[in-house]
Steps between C-alpha positions, in 0.01 A plus 500: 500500500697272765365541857797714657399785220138457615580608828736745425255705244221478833763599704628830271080556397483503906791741524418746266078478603612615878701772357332620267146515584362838647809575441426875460255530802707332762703629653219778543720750390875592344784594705690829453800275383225303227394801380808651418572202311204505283582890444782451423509233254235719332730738485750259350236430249435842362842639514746265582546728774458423917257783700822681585607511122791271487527309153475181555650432794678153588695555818231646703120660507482789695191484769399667796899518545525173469726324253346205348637239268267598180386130349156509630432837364631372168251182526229670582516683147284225313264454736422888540476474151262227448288575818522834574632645770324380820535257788499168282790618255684621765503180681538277182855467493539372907207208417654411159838457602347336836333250308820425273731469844256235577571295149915593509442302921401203316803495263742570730367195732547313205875633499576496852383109533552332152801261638218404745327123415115452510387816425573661754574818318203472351266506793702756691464705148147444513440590845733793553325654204173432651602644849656823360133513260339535805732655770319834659881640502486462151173582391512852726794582333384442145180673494646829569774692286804372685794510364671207683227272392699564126819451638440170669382391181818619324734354770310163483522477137882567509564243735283228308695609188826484669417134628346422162849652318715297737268138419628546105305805359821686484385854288211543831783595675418868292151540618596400840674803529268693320230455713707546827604830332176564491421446790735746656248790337253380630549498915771616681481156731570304179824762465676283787289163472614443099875535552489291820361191323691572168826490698397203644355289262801602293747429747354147553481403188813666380649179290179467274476897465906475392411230237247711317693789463320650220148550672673624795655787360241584278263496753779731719517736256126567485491476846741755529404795213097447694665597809687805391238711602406310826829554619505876402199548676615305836811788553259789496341648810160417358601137529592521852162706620269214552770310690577742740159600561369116575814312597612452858863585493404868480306483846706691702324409790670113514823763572371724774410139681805339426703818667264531801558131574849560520465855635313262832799218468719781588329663773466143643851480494576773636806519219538836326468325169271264356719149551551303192264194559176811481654575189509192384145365618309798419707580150258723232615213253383175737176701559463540179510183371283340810217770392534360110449161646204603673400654178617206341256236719227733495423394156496139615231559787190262540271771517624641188511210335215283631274709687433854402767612238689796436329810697417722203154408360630579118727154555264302699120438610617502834291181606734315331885403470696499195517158526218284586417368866483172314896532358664551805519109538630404163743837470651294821506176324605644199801649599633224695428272241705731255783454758477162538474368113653746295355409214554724190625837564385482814700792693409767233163504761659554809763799319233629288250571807839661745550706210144624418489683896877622494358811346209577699636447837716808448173700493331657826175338443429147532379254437435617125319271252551725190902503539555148587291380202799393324493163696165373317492258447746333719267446769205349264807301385587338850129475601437268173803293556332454922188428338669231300677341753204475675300308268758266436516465841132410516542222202789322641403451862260205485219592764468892364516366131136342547390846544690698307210645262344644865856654544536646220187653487535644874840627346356703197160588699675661760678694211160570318376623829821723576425603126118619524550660840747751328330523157156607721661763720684639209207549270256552789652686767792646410431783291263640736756470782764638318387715228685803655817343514480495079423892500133377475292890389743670282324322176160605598595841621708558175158368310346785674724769423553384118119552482497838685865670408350768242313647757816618682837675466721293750431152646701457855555193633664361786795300510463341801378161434781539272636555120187619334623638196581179363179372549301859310820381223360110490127546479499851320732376298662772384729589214821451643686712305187807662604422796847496480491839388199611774681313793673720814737207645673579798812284610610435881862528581459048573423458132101442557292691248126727544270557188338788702324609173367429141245704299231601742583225781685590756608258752563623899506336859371839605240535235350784673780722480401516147149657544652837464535386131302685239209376328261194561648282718382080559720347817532117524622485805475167845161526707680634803665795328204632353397888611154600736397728163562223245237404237522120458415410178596133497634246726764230394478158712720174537372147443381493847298812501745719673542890339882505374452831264282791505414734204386876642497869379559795772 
Protein backbone atom coordinates (compact mmCIF):
# COMPACT_ATOMS: atom_id res chain seq x y z
CA UNK A 1 0.00 0.00 0.00
CA UNK A 2 1.64 3.38 -1.42
CA UNK A 3 2.07 6.04 1.31
CA UNK A 4 -0.85 8.53 0.24
CA UNK A 5 -3.39 5.37 1.01
CA UNK A 6 -1.57 4.97 4.34
CA UNK A 7 -2.57 8.21 5.40
CA UNK A 8 -5.76 8.30 4.02
CA UNK A 9 -7.00 4.82 5.79
CA UNK A 10 -5.48 6.74 9.39
CA UNK A 11 -7.17 9.60 8.38
CA UNK A 12 -10.90 7.79 7.59
CA UNK A 13 -9.98 5.10 10.90
CA UNK A 14 -9.59 8.73 12.70
CA UNK A 15 -12.86 9.96 11.25
CA UNK A 16 -15.05 7.32 11.88
CA UNK A 17 -13.22 6.55 15.76
CA UNK A 18 -14.36 10.37 16.78
CA UNK A 19 -17.74 9.69 15.51
CA UNK A 20 -18.45 6.79 16.42
CA UNK A 21 -17.23 6.11 19.78
CA UNK A 22 -19.73 6.63 22.77
CA UNK A 23 -21.59 7.31 20.21
CA UNK A 24 -24.84 6.37 22.05
CA UNK A 25 -23.96 8.10 25.44
CA UNK A 26 -22.92 11.45 24.15
CA UNK A 27 -24.71 13.58 23.55
CA UNK A 28 -26.23 12.62 27.09
CA UNK A 29 -29.45 12.34 25.72
CA UNK A 30 -31.80 12.39 22.29
CA UNK A 31 -33.52 15.34 21.09
CA UNK A 32 -37.31 15.45 20.51
CA UNK A 33 -36.42 15.78 16.70
CA UNK A 34 -33.84 12.31 17.18
CA UNK A 35 -36.35 10.56 18.68
CA UNK A 36 -38.94 10.97 16.32
CA UNK A 37 -36.61 9.75 13.87
CA UNK A 38 -35.78 6.57 15.49
CA UNK A 39 -39.74 6.11 16.00
CA UNK A 40 -40.39 6.60 13.15
CA UNK A 41 -38.16 4.59 11.10
CA UNK A 42 -39.38 1.83 13.44
CA UNK A 43 -42.44 2.46 12.33
CA UNK A 44 -41.25 2.29 8.74
CA UNK A 45 -39.86 -1.02 9.68
CA UNK A 46 -42.92 -2.79 10.92
CA UNK A 47 -45.44 -1.37 8.63
CA UNK A 48 -44.08 0.55 6.03
CA UNK A 49 -46.11 3.07 7.60
CA UNK A 50 -44.87 6.75 9.35
CA UNK A 51 -46.43 7.37 13.24
CA UNK A 52 -49.21 9.33 11.55
CA UNK A 53 -50.04 6.32 9.16
CA UNK A 54 -48.98 7.56 5.84
CA UNK A 55 -47.63 4.64 3.50
CA UNK A 56 -44.52 5.28 2.76
CA UNK A 57 -44.18 8.61 2.45
CA UNK A 58 -41.53 10.38 0.04
CA UNK A 59 -42.46 14.04 -0.10
CA UNK A 60 -42.65 14.68 3.50
CA UNK A 61 -42.75 13.08 7.31
CA UNK A 62 -45.19 14.57 9.30
CA UNK A 63 -43.67 15.77 12.93
CA UNK A 64 -44.58 17.93 15.58
CA UNK A 65 -46.16 19.96 12.48
CA UNK A 66 -43.25 20.01 10.94
CA UNK A 67 -42.67 18.82 7.41
CA UNK A 68 -39.50 17.01 7.01
CA UNK A 69 -37.80 15.64 3.96
CA UNK A 70 -38.14 11.71 4.98
CA UNK A 71 -34.43 10.14 3.96
CA UNK A 72 -33.15 9.92 7.40
CA UNK A 73 -36.15 8.15 8.66
CA UNK A 74 -35.74 5.76 5.74
CA UNK A 75 -31.86 5.21 6.76
CA UNK A 76 -32.38 4.73 9.99
CA UNK A 77 -34.45 1.45 9.10
CA UNK A 78 -31.28 -0.94 9.14
CA UNK A 79 -29.79 0.28 11.90
CA UNK A 80 -33.06 0.04 14.14
CA UNK A 81 -33.05 -3.21 12.84
CA UNK A 82 -29.70 -4.46 13.61
CA UNK A 83 -29.34 -2.48 16.95
CA UNK A 84 -32.45 -1.96 18.30
CA UNK A 85 -34.03 0.93 18.81
CA UNK A 86 -31.99 3.21 21.14
CA UNK A 87 -29.61 6.14 21.13
CA UNK A 88 -26.72 4.40 19.03
CA UNK A 89 -29.09 3.27 16.04
CA UNK A 90 -30.64 6.34 16.01
CA UNK A 91 -27.51 8.23 15.55
CA UNK A 92 -25.88 5.66 13.12
CA UNK A 93 -26.87 7.07 10.00
CA UNK A 94 -25.46 11.02 10.85
CA UNK A 95 -21.76 9.28 11.90
CA UNK A 96 -21.80 6.87 8.90
CA UNK A 97 -22.54 9.20 6.33
CA UNK A 98 -20.17 11.76 8.36
CA UNK A 99 -17.41 9.50 8.06
CA UNK A 100 -18.08 8.80 4.19
CA UNK A 101 -18.32 12.90 3.53
CA UNK A 102 -14.91 12.79 4.92
CA UNK A 103 -13.59 10.03 2.15
CA UNK A 104 -15.95 11.75 -0.95
CA UNK A 105 -13.52 15.48 0.51
CA UNK A 106 -10.57 13.61 -0.49
CA UNK A 107 -11.84 12.70 -4.01
CA UNK A 108 -13.16 15.73 -4.84
CA UNK A 109 -9.64 17.52 -3.91
CA UNK A 110 -8.34 15.16 -6.19
CA UNK A 111 -10.95 16.59 -8.85
CA UNK A 112 -10.86 20.10 -8.08
CA UNK A 113 -6.79 20.21 -8.40
CA UNK A 114 -5.73 17.37 -10.86
CA UNK A 115 -4.48 20.03 -13.70
CA UNK A 116 -2.34 21.17 -10.70
CA UNK A 117 1.70 19.97 -10.98
CA UNK A 118 3.56 18.52 -7.89
CA UNK A 119 0.97 17.15 -6.09
CA UNK A 120 -0.57 19.64 -5.08
CA UNK A 121 -3.94 18.06 -5.27
CA UNK A 122 -2.74 15.51 -3.49
CA UNK A 123 -1.68 17.22 -0.32
CA UNK A 124 -4.62 19.60 -0.30
CA UNK A 125 -6.70 16.10 -0.67
CA UNK A 126 -4.89 14.81 2.14
CA UNK A 127 -5.19 17.65 4.36
CA UNK A 128 -8.71 18.87 3.71
CA UNK A 129 -9.76 15.35 4.54
CA UNK A 130 -7.81 15.44 7.64
CA UNK A 131 -9.20 18.93 8.72
CA UNK A 132 -12.89 18.06 8.04
CA UNK A 133 -11.89 14.37 10.19
CA UNK A 134 -11.36 16.46 12.90
CA UNK A 135 -13.40 19.75 12.62
CA UNK A 136 -15.69 20.22 16.01
CA UNK A 137 -18.38 21.70 13.34
CA UNK A 138 -18.28 18.49 11.91
CA UNK A 139 -17.95 16.10 14.51
CA UNK A 140 -21.05 17.96 16.61
CA UNK A 141 -23.04 17.58 13.78
CA UNK A 142 -22.39 13.91 13.10
CA UNK A 143 -22.84 12.43 16.39
CA UNK A 144 -26.37 13.42 16.66
CA UNK A 145 -29.33 12.45 14.20
CA UNK A 146 -29.08 15.47 11.93
CA UNK A 147 -30.37 15.42 8.96
CA UNK A 148 -28.11 18.00 7.19
CA UNK A 149 -25.10 16.07 8.20
CA UNK A 150 -26.75 13.43 5.25
CA UNK A 151 -27.34 16.02 2.96
CA UNK A 152 -23.90 17.56 2.93
CA UNK A 153 -22.75 14.24 2.23
CA UNK A 154 -25.17 13.86 -0.70
CA UNK A 155 -24.42 17.37 -2.10
CA UNK A 156 -20.62 16.68 -1.82
CA UNK A 157 -20.81 13.48 -3.56
CA UNK A 158 -22.82 15.08 -6.48
CA UNK A 159 -20.46 17.67 -7.00
CA UNK A 160 -17.31 15.22 -6.97
CA UNK A 161 -19.32 13.10 -9.47
CA UNK A 162 -20.20 15.99 -11.57
CA UNK A 163 -16.39 17.08 -11.70
CA UNK A 164 -15.41 13.42 -12.06
CA UNK A 165 -18.25 13.09 -15.16
CA UNK A 166 -16.94 16.26 -16.75
CA UNK A 167 -12.82 14.85 -16.47
CA UNK A 168 -14.06 11.73 -18.97
CA UNK A 169 -16.31 9.44 -16.78
CA UNK A 170 -19.21 10.47 -18.85
CA UNK A 171 -22.27 7.81 -17.45
CA UNK A 172 -21.32 9.62 -13.53
CA UNK A 173 -23.08 12.30 -14.85
CA UNK A 174 -26.37 9.81 -13.64
CA UNK A 175 -25.37 9.43 -10.10
CA UNK A 176 -24.49 12.98 -9.89
CA UNK A 177 -27.90 13.75 -10.12
CA UNK A 178 -29.01 11.02 -8.19
CA UNK A 179 -27.42 11.89 -5.24
CA UNK A 180 -28.31 15.67 -5.48
CA UNK A 181 -31.89 14.33 -5.82
CA UNK A 182 -31.32 12.88 -2.91
CA UNK A 183 -30.26 15.24 -1.27
CA UNK A 184 -33.27 17.43 -1.70
CA UNK A 185 -35.18 14.72 0.81
CA UNK A 186 -33.05 14.98 2.97
CA UNK A 187 -32.84 18.96 4.23
CA UNK A 188 -34.73 21.63 3.12
CA UNK A 189 -31.27 23.90 2.95
CA UNK A 190 -30.00 21.40 0.34
CA UNK A 191 -33.64 22.22 -1.55
CA UNK A 192 -32.01 25.71 -2.66
CA UNK A 193 -28.13 24.83 -2.25
CA UNK A 194 -28.39 21.69 -5.03
CA UNK A 195 -30.02 23.67 -7.83
CA UNK A 196 -27.76 26.69 -7.22
CA UNK A 197 -24.55 24.73 -7.90
CA UNK A 198 -26.21 22.44 -10.59
CA UNK A 199 -27.12 25.58 -12.54
CA UNK A 200 -23.87 26.68 -12.19
CA UNK A 201 -21.60 24.08 -12.71
CA UNK A 202 -23.82 23.35 -15.70
CA UNK A 203 -23.84 26.65 -17.03
CA UNK A 204 -19.99 26.80 -16.89
CA UNK A 205 -19.30 23.95 -18.35
CA UNK A 206 -22.08 24.01 -20.84
CA UNK A 207 -19.84 22.94 -24.12
CA UNK A 208 -18.57 19.60 -22.47
CA UNK A 209 -22.20 18.89 -20.95
CA UNK A 210 -23.54 19.58 -24.88
CA UNK A 211 -20.95 17.02 -26.20
CA UNK A 212 -22.15 14.18 -24.04
CA UNK A 213 -25.57 14.42 -24.74
CA UNK A 214 -26.55 11.03 -23.81
CA UNK A 215 -25.59 11.12 -19.99
CA UNK A 216 -27.10 14.42 -19.79
CA UNK A 217 -30.45 13.57 -20.59
CA UNK A 218 -30.48 10.44 -19.01
CA UNK A 219 -29.36 11.78 -16.02
CA UNK A 220 -32.32 14.75 -16.63
CA UNK A 221 -34.78 12.42 -16.89
CA UNK A 222 -34.06 10.71 -13.57
CA UNK A 223 -33.49 13.84 -12.19
CA UNK A 224 -36.70 14.90 -13.15
CA UNK A 225 -39.35 11.69 -12.42
CA UNK A 226 -37.22 11.84 -8.45
CA UNK A 227 -38.45 15.26 -8.23
CA UNK A 228 -42.04 14.81 -9.11
CA UNK A 229 -42.96 14.52 -5.73
CA UNK A 230 -40.57 17.24 -4.32
CA UNK A 231 -42.15 19.63 -6.39
CA UNK A 232 -45.75 18.48 -5.45
CA UNK A 233 -44.94 18.83 -2.05
CA UNK A 234 -43.24 22.50 -2.37
CA UNK A 235 -47.00 24.04 -3.70
CA UNK A 236 -48.80 22.81 -0.63
CA UNK A 237 -49.32 24.87 2.50
CA UNK A 238 -47.45 22.26 4.46
CA UNK A 239 -44.42 23.19 2.40
CA UNK A 240 -44.63 26.76 3.13
CA UNK A 241 -45.20 26.32 7.21
CA UNK A 242 -41.67 26.05 8.30
CA UNK A 243 -40.71 29.03 6.11
CA UNK A 244 -43.02 31.35 7.32
CA UNK A 245 -42.65 30.44 10.80
CA UNK A 246 -38.55 30.86 10.78
CA UNK A 247 -37.86 33.16 7.86
CA UNK A 248 -37.50 36.91 8.19
CA UNK A 249 -39.62 38.27 5.43
CA UNK A 250 -42.70 37.43 7.51
CA UNK A 251 -41.52 39.80 10.48
CA UNK A 252 -43.86 42.34 10.27
CA UNK A 253 -42.12 44.33 12.58
CA UNK A 254 -39.13 45.43 9.79
CA UNK A 255 -42.69 47.21 8.34
CA UNK A 256 -44.04 49.02 11.35
CA UNK A 257 -40.20 50.56 11.52
CA UNK A 258 -39.89 51.24 8.07
CA UNK A 259 -43.42 53.37 8.22
CA UNK A 260 -42.58 55.12 11.52
CA UNK A 261 -39.30 56.29 9.98
CA UNK A 262 -41.11 57.86 7.36
CA UNK A 263 -44.15 58.69 9.51
CA UNK A 264 -40.97 61.12 11.54
CA UNK A 265 -39.48 62.25 7.87
CA UNK A 266 -42.79 63.74 7.43
CA UNK A 267 -43.44 65.41 10.56
CA UNK A 268 -39.88 66.83 10.11
CA UNK A 269 -40.98 68.22 7.08
CA UNK A 270 -43.66 69.57 7.99
CA UNK A 271 -45.19 68.26 4.36
CA UNK A 272 -48.61 66.59 4.58
CA UNK A 273 -47.16 63.57 2.86
CA UNK A 274 -44.27 61.49 3.32
CA UNK A 275 -41.77 63.10 0.41
CA UNK A 276 -40.41 60.64 -1.99
CA UNK A 277 -36.66 60.44 -0.89
CA UNK A 278 -38.39 58.72 2.88
CA UNK A 279 -39.91 56.47 0.61
CA UNK A 280 -37.20 55.67 -1.07
CA UNK A 281 -34.55 55.40 1.88
CA UNK A 282 -36.69 53.66 4.25
CA UNK A 283 -38.50 51.26 1.40
CA UNK A 284 -39.93 47.67 3.16
CA UNK A 285 -37.91 46.10 0.14
CA UNK A 286 -34.26 48.01 0.88
CA UNK A 287 -34.89 47.08 4.57
CA UNK A 288 -35.41 43.99 3.74
CA UNK A 289 -32.62 43.07 1.96
CA UNK A 290 -30.07 45.13 4.45
CA UNK A 291 -31.65 42.79 7.37
CA UNK A 292 -30.83 39.49 5.00
CA UNK A 293 -27.37 40.85 4.76
CA UNK A 294 -27.09 41.14 8.33
CA UNK A 295 -28.44 37.69 8.42
CA UNK A 296 -26.28 36.93 5.72
CA UNK A 297 -22.75 38.12 7.67
CA UNK A 298 -23.93 36.79 10.81
CA UNK A 299 -22.97 33.42 9.67
CA UNK A 300 -19.50 34.71 8.83
CA UNK A 301 -18.81 36.18 12.47
CA UNK A 302 -15.44 35.45 14.35
CA UNK A 303 -17.11 34.48 17.33
CA UNK A 304 -19.15 32.05 15.55
CA UNK A 305 -16.65 30.80 13.72
CA UNK A 306 -13.48 30.97 15.84
CA UNK A 307 -14.44 31.61 19.25
CA UNK A 308 -17.56 30.18 20.73
CA UNK A 309 -19.81 28.81 17.85
CA UNK A 310 -23.30 28.79 17.09
CA UNK A 311 -25.37 29.66 20.45
CA UNK A 312 -27.39 26.46 20.77
CA UNK A 313 -25.41 23.84 22.76
CA UNK A 314 -26.95 20.84 20.42
CA UNK A 315 -24.52 22.51 17.46
CA UNK A 316 -21.66 23.50 19.51
CA UNK A 317 -19.60 23.00 22.91
CA UNK A 318 -19.74 26.52 23.29
CA UNK A 319 -15.93 26.85 24.30
CA UNK A 320 -15.22 26.40 20.98
CA UNK A 321 -15.74 27.78 17.28
CA UNK A 322 -16.72 25.80 14.40
CA UNK A 323 -13.58 26.35 13.11
CA UNK A 324 -10.48 26.13 15.02
CA UNK A 325 -8.63 29.22 16.71
CA UNK A 326 -5.70 27.70 14.89
CA UNK A 327 -7.56 27.99 11.12
CA UNK A 328 -8.34 31.41 11.17
CA UNK A 329 -4.76 32.12 9.72
CA UNK A 330 -4.64 29.64 6.92
CA UNK A 331 -8.68 30.12 6.01
CA UNK A 332 -7.03 33.81 5.28
CA UNK A 333 -4.21 32.46 3.33
CA UNK A 334 -6.19 30.05 1.76
CA UNK A 335 -8.57 32.07 0.19
CA UNK A 336 -6.33 34.58 -1.15
CA UNK A 337 -4.19 32.10 -2.43
CA UNK A 338 -7.29 30.54 -4.29
CA UNK A 339 -7.67 34.08 -5.79
CA UNK A 340 -4.41 34.57 -6.69
CA UNK A 341 -3.45 31.04 -8.52
CA UNK A 342 -6.46 29.63 -9.73
CA UNK A 343 -5.35 26.50 -10.01
CA UNK A 344 -7.91 23.73 -10.89
CA UNK A 345 -11.43 24.58 -10.44
CA UNK A 346 -10.55 26.98 -8.27
CA UNK A 347 -13.82 29.34 -8.09
CA UNK A 348 -16.20 26.35 -7.43
CA UNK A 349 -14.78 27.35 -3.53
CA UNK A 350 -15.58 30.77 -3.42
CA UNK A 351 -19.48 29.98 -5.25
CA UNK A 352 -19.89 26.87 -3.40
CA UNK A 353 -19.36 28.59 0.20
CA UNK A 354 -21.87 32.09 -1.05
CA UNK A 355 -24.22 29.51 -1.90
CA UNK A 356 -24.15 27.22 1.21
CA UNK A 357 -25.45 30.65 3.58
CA UNK A 358 -27.95 32.04 0.85
CA UNK A 359 -30.46 29.83 2.56
CA UNK A 360 -29.94 30.40 6.08
CA UNK A 361 -29.64 34.07 6.12
CA UNK A 362 -33.33 34.26 5.22
CA UNK A 363 -34.00 32.71 8.67
CA UNK A 364 -34.55 34.87 11.98
CA UNK A 365 -31.91 33.15 13.88
CA UNK A 366 -28.35 33.41 13.31
CA UNK A 367 -25.69 32.51 13.16
CA UNK A 368 -26.87 28.75 12.61
CA UNK A 369 -24.32 25.92 12.29
CA UNK A 370 -26.87 23.14 11.43
CA UNK A 371 -28.32 25.14 8.23
CA UNK A 372 -25.18 26.40 6.83
CA UNK A 373 -23.58 22.92 6.93
CA UNK A 374 -23.82 22.62 3.33
CA UNK A 375 -20.51 24.62 2.94
CA UNK A 376 -18.27 21.68 4.53
CA UNK A 377 -16.05 21.34 3.50
CA UNK A 378 -15.19 24.45 1.71
CA UNK A 379 -13.60 25.99 4.55
CA UNK A 380 -11.35 22.74 5.51
CA UNK A 381 -10.72 23.09 1.74
CA UNK A 382 -9.22 26.75 1.84
CA UNK A 383 -7.55 26.17 5.26
CA UNK A 384 -5.46 23.11 3.62
CA UNK A 385 -4.59 25.00 0.54
CA UNK A 386 -3.17 28.19 3.49
CA UNK A 387 -1.52 25.49 5.17
CA UNK A 388 0.18 24.56 1.97
CA UNK A 389 1.24 27.70 0.92
CA UNK A 390 2.70 28.10 4.02
CA UNK A 391 5.00 25.31 4.05
CA UNK A 392 6.18 25.95 0.77
CA UNK A 393 6.74 29.14 1.88
CA UNK A 394 8.94 27.85 4.70
CA UNK A 395 11.09 25.51 2.12
CA UNK A 396 11.82 28.10 -0.39
CA UNK A 397 12.95 31.03 1.71
CA UNK A 398 16.55 30.13 2.57
CA UNK A 399 16.96 31.31 6.34
CA UNK A 400 13.31 29.67 7.50
CA UNK A 401 14.17 26.47 5.37
CA UNK A 402 17.00 25.52 8.03
CA UNK A 403 14.23 25.23 10.40
CA UNK A 404 11.53 24.11 8.76
CA UNK A 405 11.02 20.66 10.75
CA UNK A 406 10.58 23.23 14.07
CA UNK A 407 7.90 24.98 11.84
CA UNK A 408 6.16 22.47 10.94
CA UNK A 409 5.87 20.96 14.07
CA UNK A 410 4.74 24.41 15.82
CA UNK A 411 2.19 24.31 12.81
CA UNK A 412 0.56 20.81 13.54
CA UNK A 413 1.16 21.17 17.51
CA UNK A 414 -0.74 24.14 17.69
CA UNK A 415 -3.44 22.09 15.75
CA UNK A 416 -3.02 19.00 18.11
CA UNK A 417 -3.41 21.40 20.94
CA UNK A 418 -6.58 23.24 19.37
CA UNK A 419 -7.59 19.45 18.87
CA UNK A 420 -7.29 18.03 22.60
CA UNK A 421 -8.65 21.21 24.15
CA UNK A 422 -12.03 20.48 22.30
CA UNK A 423 -11.93 16.65 22.42
CA UNK A 424 -11.47 17.18 26.59
CA UNK A 425 -14.30 19.64 27.10
CA UNK A 426 -16.52 17.65 24.89
CA UNK A 427 -16.11 14.33 26.60
CA UNK A 428 -15.45 15.92 30.00
CA UNK A 429 -17.49 18.84 30.49
CA UNK A 430 -19.99 19.11 28.22
CA UNK A 431 -22.55 16.72 28.99
CA UNK A 432 -22.77 17.80 32.45
CA UNK A 433 -23.17 21.43 31.34
CA UNK A 434 -25.57 20.75 28.90
CA UNK A 435 -27.40 17.66 29.53
CA UNK A 436 -30.75 19.61 29.72
CA UNK A 437 -30.42 21.15 26.55
CA UNK A 438 -30.68 17.23 24.99
CA UNK A 439 -34.04 16.64 27.08
CA UNK A 440 -31.59 15.01 29.60
CA UNK A 441 -34.55 12.86 32.33
CA UNK A 442 -37.21 11.76 30.03
CA UNK A 443 -35.20 8.21 29.54
CA UNK A 444 -34.85 7.64 33.17
CA UNK A 445 -38.26 8.88 34.12
CA UNK A 446 -39.84 6.73 31.27
CA UNK A 447 -37.54 3.70 32.88
CA UNK A 448 -39.47 4.45 35.92
CA UNK A 449 -42.85 4.48 34.72
CA UNK A 450 -42.31 1.30 32.31
CA UNK A 451 -41.42 -0.46 35.62
CA UNK A 452 -44.38 0.96 37.64
CA UNK A 453 -47.36 1.50 34.83
CA UNK A 454 -49.53 -1.65 36.03
CA UNK A 455 -49.98 -0.18 39.18
CA UNK A 456 -52.06 2.68 37.70
CA UNK A 457 -54.95 3.62 35.38
CA UNK A 458 -53.60 6.95 33.78
CA UNK A 459 -50.00 8.25 33.67
CA UNK A 460 -50.01 12.32 33.27
CA UNK A 461 -47.24 13.98 32.21
CA UNK A 462 -46.29 17.35 31.49
CA UNK A 463 -45.50 18.79 28.33
CA UNK A 464 -43.62 21.49 29.27
CA UNK A 465 -40.09 20.63 28.78
CA UNK A 466 -41.68 19.68 25.65
CA UNK A 467 -43.03 16.74 23.17
CA UNK A 468 -43.15 13.87 25.56
CA UNK A 469 -45.14 11.51 23.80
CA UNK A 470 -42.59 10.82 21.39
CA UNK A 471 -40.19 10.04 23.81
CA UNK A 472 -42.96 7.25 26.03
CA UNK A 473 -43.27 6.12 21.79
CA UNK A 474 -39.15 5.73 21.49
CA UNK A 475 -38.25 3.99 24.70
CA UNK A 476 -41.66 2.10 25.26
CA UNK A 477 -41.54 1.29 22.05
CA UNK A 478 -44.74 0.70 21.22
CA UNK A 479 -46.67 -1.03 18.47
CA UNK A 480 -47.25 1.62 16.18
CA UNK A 481 -50.07 0.45 14.61
CA UNK A 482 -51.63 0.42 19.02
CA UNK A 483 -51.01 3.60 19.06
CA UNK A 484 -52.26 4.84 16.06
CA UNK A 485 -55.47 3.54 16.93
CA UNK A 486 -55.16 4.72 20.96
CA UNK A 487 -53.82 8.26 19.95
CA UNK A 488 -56.20 11.67 20.58
CA UNK A 489 -54.22 14.16 18.10
CA UNK A 490 -55.31 17.53 18.16
CA UNK A 491 -54.34 19.96 15.19
CA UNK A 492 -53.80 23.92 15.58
CA UNK A 493 -55.31 26.12 12.97
CA UNK A 494 -50.90 26.94 11.95
CA UNK A 495 -50.56 23.30 10.95
CA UNK A 496 -48.52 22.23 14.31
CA UNK A 497 -49.76 18.95 15.73
CA UNK A 498 -50.47 17.66 19.88
CA UNK A 499 -50.44 13.85 20.75
CA UNK A 500 -52.34 14.81 23.98
CA UNK A 501 -53.00 11.04 24.53
CA UNK A 502 -52.19 7.28 23.93
CA UNK A 503 -53.33 4.27 26.00
CA UNK A 504 -53.07 5.30 29.61
CA UNK A 505 -50.57 8.39 29.04
CA UNK A 506 -51.85 11.41 28.86
CA UNK A 507 -49.77 14.32 28.08
CA UNK A 508 -50.78 18.13 29.62
CA UNK A 509 -48.95 21.53 30.43
CA UNK A 510 -51.54 21.71 33.18
CA UNK A 511 -51.16 18.22 34.41
CA UNK A 512 -53.09 18.97 37.40
CA UNK A 513 -56.19 19.77 35.80
CA UNK A 514 -56.29 16.15 35.26
CA UNK A 515 -56.43 15.01 38.95
CA UNK A 516 -60.14 15.05 38.77
CA UNK A 517 -59.54 11.92 36.57
CA UNK A 518 -60.77 8.61 37.85
CA UNK A 519 -58.72 5.94 39.13
CA UNK A 520 -54.95 5.74 40.25
CA UNK A 521 -53.28 8.48 39.09
CA UNK A 522 -48.90 8.84 38.78
CA UNK A 523 -48.00 12.73 37.66
CA UNK A 524 -44.54 13.36 36.08
CA UNK A 525 -44.57 16.64 36.24
CA UNK A 526 -41.08 19.92 36.62
CA UNK A 527 -39.90 20.40 40.39
CA UNK A 528 -41.53 23.80 40.60
CA UNK A 529 -45.02 22.70 39.61
CA UNK A 530 -45.30 20.05 41.98
CA UNK A 531 -48.42 20.36 44.71
CA UNK A 532 -47.88 21.02 48.93
CA UNK A 533 -49.92 17.38 49.27
CA UNK A 534 -47.81 15.51 46.71
CA UNK A 535 -46.20 12.11 47.48
CA UNK A 536 -42.79 12.09 45.73
CA UNK A 537 -41.94 8.88 44.81
CA UNK A 538 -38.89 9.51 42.65
CA UNK A 539 -36.81 12.29 41.51
CA UNK A 540 -35.36 12.60 37.88
CA UNK A 541 -31.93 14.68 37.67
CA UNK A 542 -29.67 16.15 34.77
CA UNK A 543 -25.98 15.36 34.31
CA UNK A 544 -25.17 18.04 36.69
CA UNK A 545 -27.33 17.00 39.53
CA UNK A 546 -30.09 19.42 38.98
CA UNK A 547 -34.01 17.84 39.41
CA UNK A 548 -35.56 18.25 35.73
CA UNK A 549 -38.66 15.68 36.39
CA UNK A 550 -40.57 14.62 39.31
CA UNK A 551 -42.69 11.40 39.69
CA UNK A 552 -45.64 11.96 42.60
CA UNK A 553 -49.15 10.59 43.49
CA UNK A 554 -51.86 13.09 45.18
Amino acid sequence: MSGKNVLLVLILVTAFFLRFYNLGQNPPSLTWDEAAWGYNAYSLGIDGRDEFGRFLPVDYLESFGDYKPPVYAYLTILPVKLFGLNEFAVRFASAFFGGLTIAVTYFLCRELFRKAKNDYGLKVSLLASLFLALSPWHINLSRAAFEANIASFFIVLGVFLFLKAINGRNWLLIFSGLSFALSLYTFNTARIVSPLLIIIMSAVFFKKLFSMKKEVILAVIIAVILSIPFFRFMITPQAKLRFHEVNIFSDLSIIERTNQEMENDKKLTGLDSTPLWSRIIHNRRFAYFQEYLKHYFDNLSPSFLFIKGDGNPKFSTQDVGQLYIWDLPFLIIGFLVLIREKRGYWWLIPVWLIIGIMPAAAARETPHALRIETVLPVFQIIIAVGVIKIIILINQHKLLSRYNKIAFTAIYFTLFVNFLYYLHGYYNHYPFEYSEQWQYGYKEAIQYVKSHEDKYDQIIVTTELGRPYIYFLFYLKENPKIYRESAFFEREVFGFVKVNQFKKFIFSRSIMQKSSLLGRKLFIDVPRSIPDNAKVLETFKSLNNKPVLVAFEI
